[in-house]
C-alpha positions as CSV (number, residue, x, y, z in Angstrom):
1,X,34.8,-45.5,20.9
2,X,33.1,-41.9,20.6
3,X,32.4,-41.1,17.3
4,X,32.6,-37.0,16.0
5,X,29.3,-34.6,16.3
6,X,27.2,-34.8,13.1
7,X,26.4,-30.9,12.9
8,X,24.1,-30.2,9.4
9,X,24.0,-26.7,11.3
10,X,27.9,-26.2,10.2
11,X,26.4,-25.8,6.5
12,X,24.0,-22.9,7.6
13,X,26.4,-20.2,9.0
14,X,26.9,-17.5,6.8
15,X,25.0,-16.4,3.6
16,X,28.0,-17.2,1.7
17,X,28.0,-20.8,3.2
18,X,24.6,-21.4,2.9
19,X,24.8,-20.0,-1.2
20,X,27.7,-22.5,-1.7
21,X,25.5,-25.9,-0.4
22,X,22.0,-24.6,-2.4
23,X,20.5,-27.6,-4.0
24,X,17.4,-25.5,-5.8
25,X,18.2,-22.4,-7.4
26,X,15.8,-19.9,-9.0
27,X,16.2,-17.4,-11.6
28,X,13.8,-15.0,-14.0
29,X,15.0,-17.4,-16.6
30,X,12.6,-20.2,-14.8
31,X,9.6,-17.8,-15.1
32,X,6.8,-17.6,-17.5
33,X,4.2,-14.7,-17.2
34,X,1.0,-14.7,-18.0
35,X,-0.9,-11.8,-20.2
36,X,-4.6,-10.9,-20.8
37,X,-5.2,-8.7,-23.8
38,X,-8.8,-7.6,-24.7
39,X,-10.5,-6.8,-27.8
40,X,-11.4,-3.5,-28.1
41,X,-10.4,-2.2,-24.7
42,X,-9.1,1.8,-24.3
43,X,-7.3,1.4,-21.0
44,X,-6.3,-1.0,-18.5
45,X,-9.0,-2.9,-16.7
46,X,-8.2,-4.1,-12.9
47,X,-8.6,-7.9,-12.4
48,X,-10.4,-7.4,-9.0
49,X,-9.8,-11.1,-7.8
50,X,-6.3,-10.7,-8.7
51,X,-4.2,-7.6,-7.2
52,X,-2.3,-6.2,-9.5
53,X,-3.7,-8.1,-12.3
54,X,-5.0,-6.5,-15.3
55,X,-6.6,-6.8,-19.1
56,X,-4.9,-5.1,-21.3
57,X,-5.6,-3.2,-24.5
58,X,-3.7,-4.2,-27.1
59,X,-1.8,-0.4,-27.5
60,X,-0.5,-1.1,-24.0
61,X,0.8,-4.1,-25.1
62,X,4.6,-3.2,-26.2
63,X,5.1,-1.3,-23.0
64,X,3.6,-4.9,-20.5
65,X,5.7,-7.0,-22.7
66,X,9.1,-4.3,-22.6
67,X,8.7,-4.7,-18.6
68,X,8.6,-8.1,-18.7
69,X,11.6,-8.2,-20.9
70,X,13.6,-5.9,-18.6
71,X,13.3,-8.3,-15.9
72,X,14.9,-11.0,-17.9
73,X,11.4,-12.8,-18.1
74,X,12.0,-15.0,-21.4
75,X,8.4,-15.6,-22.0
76,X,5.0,-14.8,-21.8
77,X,1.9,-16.6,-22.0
78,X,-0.9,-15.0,-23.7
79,X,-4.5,-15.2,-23.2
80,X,-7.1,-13.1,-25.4
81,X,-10.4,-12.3,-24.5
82,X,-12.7,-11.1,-27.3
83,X,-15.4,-8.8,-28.1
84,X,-17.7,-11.6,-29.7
85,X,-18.6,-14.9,-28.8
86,X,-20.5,-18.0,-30.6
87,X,-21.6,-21.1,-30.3
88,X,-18.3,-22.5,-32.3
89,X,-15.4,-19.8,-30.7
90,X,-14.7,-18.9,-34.6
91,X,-12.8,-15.6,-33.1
92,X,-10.5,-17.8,-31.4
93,X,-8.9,-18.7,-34.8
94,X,-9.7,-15.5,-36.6
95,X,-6.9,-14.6,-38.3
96,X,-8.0,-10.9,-37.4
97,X,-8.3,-12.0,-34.1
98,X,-7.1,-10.5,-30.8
99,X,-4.9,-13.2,-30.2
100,X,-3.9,-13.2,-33.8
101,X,-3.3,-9.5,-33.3
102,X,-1.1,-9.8,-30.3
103,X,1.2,-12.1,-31.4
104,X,2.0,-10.6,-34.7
105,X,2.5,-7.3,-32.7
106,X,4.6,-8.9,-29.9
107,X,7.2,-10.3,-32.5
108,X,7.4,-7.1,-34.9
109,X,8.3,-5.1,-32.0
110,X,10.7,-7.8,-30.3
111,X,11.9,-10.1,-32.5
112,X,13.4,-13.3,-30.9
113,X,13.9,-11.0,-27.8
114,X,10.7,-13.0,-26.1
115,X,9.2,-16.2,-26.6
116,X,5.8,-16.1,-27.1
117,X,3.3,-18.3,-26.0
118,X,-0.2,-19.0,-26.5
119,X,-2.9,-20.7,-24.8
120,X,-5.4,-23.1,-26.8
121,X,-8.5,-23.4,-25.9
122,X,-12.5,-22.2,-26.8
123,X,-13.9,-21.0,-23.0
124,X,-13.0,-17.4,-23.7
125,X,-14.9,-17.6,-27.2
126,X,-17.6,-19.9,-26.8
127,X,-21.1,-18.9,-25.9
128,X,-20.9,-21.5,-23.6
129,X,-17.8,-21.2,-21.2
130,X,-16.9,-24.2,-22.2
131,X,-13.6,-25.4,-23.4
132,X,-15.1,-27.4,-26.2
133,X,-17.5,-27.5,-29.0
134,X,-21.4,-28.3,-27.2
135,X,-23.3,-30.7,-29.2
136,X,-26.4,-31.6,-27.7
137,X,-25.7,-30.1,-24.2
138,X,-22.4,-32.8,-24.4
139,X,-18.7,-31.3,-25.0
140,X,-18.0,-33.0,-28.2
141,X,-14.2,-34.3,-27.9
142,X,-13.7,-34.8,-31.6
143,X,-14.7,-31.7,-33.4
144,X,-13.5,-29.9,-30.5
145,X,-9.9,-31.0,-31.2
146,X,-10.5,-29.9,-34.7
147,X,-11.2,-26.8,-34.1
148,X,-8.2,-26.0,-31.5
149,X,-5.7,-27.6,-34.4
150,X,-7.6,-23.9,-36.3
151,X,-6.7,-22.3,-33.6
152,X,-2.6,-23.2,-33.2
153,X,-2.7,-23.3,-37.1
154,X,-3.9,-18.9,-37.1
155,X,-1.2,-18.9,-34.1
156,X,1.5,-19.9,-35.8
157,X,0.9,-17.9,-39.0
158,X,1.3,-14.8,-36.7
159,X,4.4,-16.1,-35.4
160,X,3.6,-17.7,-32.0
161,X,6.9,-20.0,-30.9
162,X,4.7,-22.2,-28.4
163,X,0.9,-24.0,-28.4
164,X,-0.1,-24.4,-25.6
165,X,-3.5,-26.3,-25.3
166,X,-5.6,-26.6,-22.3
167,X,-9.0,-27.9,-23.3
168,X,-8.1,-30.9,-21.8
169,X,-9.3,-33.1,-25.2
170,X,-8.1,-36.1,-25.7
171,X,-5.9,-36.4,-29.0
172,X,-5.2,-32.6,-28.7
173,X,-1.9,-33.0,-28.8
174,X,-1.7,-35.3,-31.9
175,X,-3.9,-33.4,-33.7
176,X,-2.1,-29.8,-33.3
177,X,1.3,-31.5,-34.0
178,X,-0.2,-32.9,-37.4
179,X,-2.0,-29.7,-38.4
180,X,1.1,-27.5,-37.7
181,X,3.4,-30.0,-39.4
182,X,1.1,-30.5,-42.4
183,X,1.3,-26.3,-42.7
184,X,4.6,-25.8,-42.3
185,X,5.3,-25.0,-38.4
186,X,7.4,-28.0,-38.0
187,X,9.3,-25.6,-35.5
188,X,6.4,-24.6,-33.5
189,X,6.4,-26.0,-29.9
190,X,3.8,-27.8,-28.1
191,X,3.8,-27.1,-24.5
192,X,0.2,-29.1,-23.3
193,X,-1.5,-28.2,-20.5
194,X,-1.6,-32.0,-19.7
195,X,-2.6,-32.6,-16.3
196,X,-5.1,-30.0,-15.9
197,X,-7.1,-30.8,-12.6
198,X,-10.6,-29.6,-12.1
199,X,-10.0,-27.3,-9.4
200,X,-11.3,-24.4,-7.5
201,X,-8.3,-22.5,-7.7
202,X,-8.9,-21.8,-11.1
203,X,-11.9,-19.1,-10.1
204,X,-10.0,-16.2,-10.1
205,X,-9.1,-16.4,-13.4
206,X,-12.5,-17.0,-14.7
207,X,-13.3,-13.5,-13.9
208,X,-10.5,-12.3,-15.5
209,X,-10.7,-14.2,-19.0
210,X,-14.8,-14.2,-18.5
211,X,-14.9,-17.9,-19.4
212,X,-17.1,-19.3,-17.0
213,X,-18.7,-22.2,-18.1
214,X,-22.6,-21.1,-18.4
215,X,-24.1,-24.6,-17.4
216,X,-22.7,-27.8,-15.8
217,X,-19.3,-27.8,-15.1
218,X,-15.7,-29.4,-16.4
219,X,-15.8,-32.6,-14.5
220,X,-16.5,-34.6,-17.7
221,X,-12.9,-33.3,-19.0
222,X,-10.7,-32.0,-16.5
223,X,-8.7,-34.5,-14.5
224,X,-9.9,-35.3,-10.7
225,X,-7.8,-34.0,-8.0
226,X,-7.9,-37.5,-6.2
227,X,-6.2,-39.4,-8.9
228,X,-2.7,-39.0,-9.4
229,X,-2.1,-42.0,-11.5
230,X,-4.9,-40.9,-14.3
231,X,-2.7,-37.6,-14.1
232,X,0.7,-39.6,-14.7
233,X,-1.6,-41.7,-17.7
234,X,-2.5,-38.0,-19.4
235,X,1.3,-36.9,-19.1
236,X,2.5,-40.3,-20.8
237,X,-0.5,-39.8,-23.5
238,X,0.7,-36.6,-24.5
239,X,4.5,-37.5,-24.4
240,X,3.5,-40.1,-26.9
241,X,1.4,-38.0,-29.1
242,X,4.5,-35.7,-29.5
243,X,4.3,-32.8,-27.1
244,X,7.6,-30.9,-26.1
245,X,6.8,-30.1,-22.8
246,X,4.1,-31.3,-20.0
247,X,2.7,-29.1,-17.7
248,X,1.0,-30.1,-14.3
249,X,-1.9,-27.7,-13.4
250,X,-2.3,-26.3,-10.6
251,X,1.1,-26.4,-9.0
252,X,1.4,-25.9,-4.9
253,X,-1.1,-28.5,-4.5
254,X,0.1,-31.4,-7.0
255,X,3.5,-31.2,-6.4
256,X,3.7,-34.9,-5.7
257,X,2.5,-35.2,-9.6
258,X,5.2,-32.8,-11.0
259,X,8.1,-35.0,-9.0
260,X,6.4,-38.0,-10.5
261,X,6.5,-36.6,-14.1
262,X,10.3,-35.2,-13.3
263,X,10.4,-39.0,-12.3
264,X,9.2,-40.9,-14.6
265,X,10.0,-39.2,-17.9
266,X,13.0,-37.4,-19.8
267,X,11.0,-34.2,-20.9
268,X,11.0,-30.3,-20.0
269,X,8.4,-30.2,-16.9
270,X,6.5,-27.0,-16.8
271,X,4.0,-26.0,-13.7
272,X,1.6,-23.5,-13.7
273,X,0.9,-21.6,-10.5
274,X,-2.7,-20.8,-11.2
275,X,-4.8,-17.9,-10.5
276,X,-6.3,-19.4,-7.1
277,X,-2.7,-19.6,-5.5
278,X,-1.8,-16.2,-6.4
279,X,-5.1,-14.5,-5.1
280,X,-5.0,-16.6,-1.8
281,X,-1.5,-15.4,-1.5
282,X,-2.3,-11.7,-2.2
283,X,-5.4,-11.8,0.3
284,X,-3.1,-12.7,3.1
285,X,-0.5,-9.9,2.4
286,X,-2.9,-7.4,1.8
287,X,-4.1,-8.3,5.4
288,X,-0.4,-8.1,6.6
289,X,-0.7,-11.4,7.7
290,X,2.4,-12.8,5.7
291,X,5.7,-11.3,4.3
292,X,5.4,-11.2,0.5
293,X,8.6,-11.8,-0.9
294,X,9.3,-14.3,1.7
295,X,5.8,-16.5,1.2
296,X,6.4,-15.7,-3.0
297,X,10.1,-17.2,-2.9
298,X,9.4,-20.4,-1.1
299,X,6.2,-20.9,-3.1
300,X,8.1,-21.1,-6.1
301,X,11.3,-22.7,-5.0
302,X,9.1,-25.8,-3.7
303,X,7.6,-25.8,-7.3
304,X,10.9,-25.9,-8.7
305,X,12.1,-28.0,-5.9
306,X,9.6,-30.3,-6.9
307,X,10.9,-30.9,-10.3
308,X,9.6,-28.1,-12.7
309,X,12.0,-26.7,-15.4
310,X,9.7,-23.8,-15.7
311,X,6.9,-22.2,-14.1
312,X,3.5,-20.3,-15.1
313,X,2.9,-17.9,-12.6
314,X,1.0,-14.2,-12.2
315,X,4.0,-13.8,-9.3
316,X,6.6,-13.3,-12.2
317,X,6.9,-9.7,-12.6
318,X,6.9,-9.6,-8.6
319,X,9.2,-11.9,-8.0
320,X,12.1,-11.3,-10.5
321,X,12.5,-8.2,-9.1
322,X,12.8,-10.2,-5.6
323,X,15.2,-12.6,-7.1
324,X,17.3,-9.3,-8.6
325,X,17.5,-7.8,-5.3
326,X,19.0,-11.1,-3.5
């Protein structure tokens, strides 16, 4: 008895064809982008390390943010980088602050039109590049986490819709949630940073937030890039200190930990396509050695693929206008 030709190849025919069997889909409504603003700037700075890129002053602010918007990016992420630094990062939660500054700005001018995120964290603001409070050259977890619950606290006053820390602390989360609660922001999300790797592919965006740490390193804090189950343990620790969504950091190369998180829990699943990707990405076109919007679109569709709901990435501008034009 012969049995019929199994042909998968029937389902790849025609654009139409293959449209009507497409298992991931993609859209500027997955997208989160990225924003550096700096204190006291007077025109755009280039990001060398990251094409494209740039720092920018907070009068050009409306105009970033309008593009972004136009694309039908829904939100940004914003990072500040400030014209003072100290031992304790007190300009992080400055209520004068350029972070402070920038969100207040951001929602006058747009409303509800844009969610606004904010990173949490002390490397941009500390003397030390570090993403904590240094007591006796040791990164001090406690009053550390103290500190960033200042920091989402002056956040939320301005009228950020999402924390989002990244020192990597343990009892971050808990901590933010009960400061914003006891003040009031009951509606203020938490979207933790909660697998944060130590990883070189975060170098490129050390020059462009100048937060490199000035002695040591983040080992003592950031999560090792050979253990995935100590990444799936800081997930489940920050699901049950109340965080809204999880974020796996970096993306293209932990994408085995964002289908485990997708897998193992019921809660939004955010990546974040880090700085090294995109620059290692850029390199190569700029060298013509691969297309752009064919590499960008299958970067981010194996990230959503994977299992994110929603991804971090300085390839969002770029490639909303790629996923308009197919």
């Amino acid at each position: 008895m012969s049995f019929p030709t199994r042909r998968l190849r029937r389902l790849r025919t025609s654009d139409k064809m293959r449209n009507l069997v497409q298992e991931t889909v993609l859209t500027p409504k997955d997208l989160i982008c990225p924003v550096f603003v700096q204190e006291d700037l007077k025109s755009r700075v280039k990001i060398e390390s990251m094409p494209e890129i740039e720092r920018l002053p907070l009068d050009d602010l409306n105009d970033e943010v309008g593009a972004i918007s136009d694309l039908n990016i829904p939100a940004i992420m914003l990072f500040g980088i400030p014209s003072k630094k100290d031992d304790v990062g007190s300009s992080a939660y400055d209520e004068n602050g350029i972070i402070q500054k920038a969100i207040s700005q951001i929602r006058t001018n747009f409303g509800d039109k844009m969610v606004i995120m904010a990173d949490v964290c002390l490397c941009q603001y500390t003397t030390s590049g570090h993403c904590g409070i240094i007591h006796g050259n040791k990164i001090d977890n406690d009053s550390s986490i103290e500190t960033l619950a200042k920091i989402a606290i002056s956040q939320a006053k301005m009228g950020v819709d999402t924390v989002s820390p990244s020192a990597m602390m343990d009892g971050q989360v808990a901590t933010l949630r009960k400061a914003l609660d006891d003040n009031g922001f009951t509606d203020v999300s938490i979207m933790s940073h909660s697998a944060k790797h130590r990883s070189s592919f975060y170098s490129p965006f050390r020059d462009a937030a100048e937060c490199a740490p000035k002695f040591g390193d983040r080992k003592t804090y950031q999560v090792p890039f050979t253990n995935s189950r100590e990444a799936i343990r800081e997930v489940e620790m920050d699901i049950n200190e109340g965080v809204d969504i999880v974020m796996i950091k970096p993306a293209l190369s932990y994408l085995d930990l964002i289908a485990e998180t997708k897998r193992q829990f019921n809660i939004p699943v955010a990546a974040y396509s880090v700085s090294g990707e995109y620059a290692l990405v850029k390199g190569a076109v700029l060298q013509g050695w691969v297309n752009e919007k064919e590499i960008t679109e299958e970067i981010l569709y194996s990230i959503k693929r994977a299992g994110a709901d929603m991804i971090v990435t300085y390839f969002a501008k770029l490639a909303a206008k790629f996923l308009q034009e197919s």
